[in-house]
N, C-alpha and C positions, 0 to 999 in steps of 0.2 A: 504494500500500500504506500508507503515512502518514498518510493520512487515514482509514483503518478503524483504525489503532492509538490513533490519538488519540480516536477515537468512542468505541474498547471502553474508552477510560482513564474519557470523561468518562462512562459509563454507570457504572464504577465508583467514581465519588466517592465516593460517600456512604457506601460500604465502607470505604473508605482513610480517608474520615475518622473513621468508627468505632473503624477500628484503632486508628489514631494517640492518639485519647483514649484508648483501653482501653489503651494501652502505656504513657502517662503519656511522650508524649514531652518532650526536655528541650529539642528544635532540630528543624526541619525543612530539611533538604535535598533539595532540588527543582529540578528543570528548567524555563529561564526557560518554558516552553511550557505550564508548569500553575498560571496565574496564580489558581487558584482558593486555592492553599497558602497564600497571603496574606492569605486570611481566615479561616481555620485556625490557623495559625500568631497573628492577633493576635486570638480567642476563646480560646483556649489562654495568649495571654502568655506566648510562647515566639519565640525569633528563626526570624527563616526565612532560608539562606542559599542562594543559585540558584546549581546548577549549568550552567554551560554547558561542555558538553566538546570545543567545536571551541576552548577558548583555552586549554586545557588545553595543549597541546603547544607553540603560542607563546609563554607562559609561562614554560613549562620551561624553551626556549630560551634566552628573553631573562635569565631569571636563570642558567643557565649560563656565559653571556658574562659576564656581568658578574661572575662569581665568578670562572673560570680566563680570561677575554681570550683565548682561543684565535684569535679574529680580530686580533692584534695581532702575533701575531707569525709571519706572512706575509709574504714581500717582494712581493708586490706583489696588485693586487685581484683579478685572476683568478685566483690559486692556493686551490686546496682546503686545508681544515684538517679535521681529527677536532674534533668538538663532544666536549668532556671530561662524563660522568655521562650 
């Protein structure tokens, strides 16, 4: 199925990139999988920032640790904690 989505996307470029001018965008955000944004983004002279949403959630993590330590205060490695946020 993934591969018809990405077809019907790149069938629709030249739409999206219509839009994008005619809305006078200020940034594009994009998924690393539509590497076409990139020349979009720099005709335009405008940043382009890629989203990827599978780091999305390790992310999240990894700055939650490091804000409330909830891995720290466990007696010992096999015990479960609640991730805080």
């Amino acid at each position: 199925m993934s591969p018809k989505i990405y077809h019907g996307l790149a069938i629709l470029q030249p739409q999206i990139e219509k839009l994008i001018v005619e809305l006078e965008a200020d940034c594009i955000v994009s998924c690393m999988f539509h590497p076409w944004t990139v020349g979009v983004a720099s005709k335009l002279g405008i940043p382009r920032i890629i989203f990827y949403a599978a780091s999305v959630l390790s992310r999240s993590v990894v700055h939650m640790l490091e804000q409330h330590a909830s891995h720290t205060k466990v007696d010992h490695d096999s015990e479960k904690f609640t991730m805080v946020g």
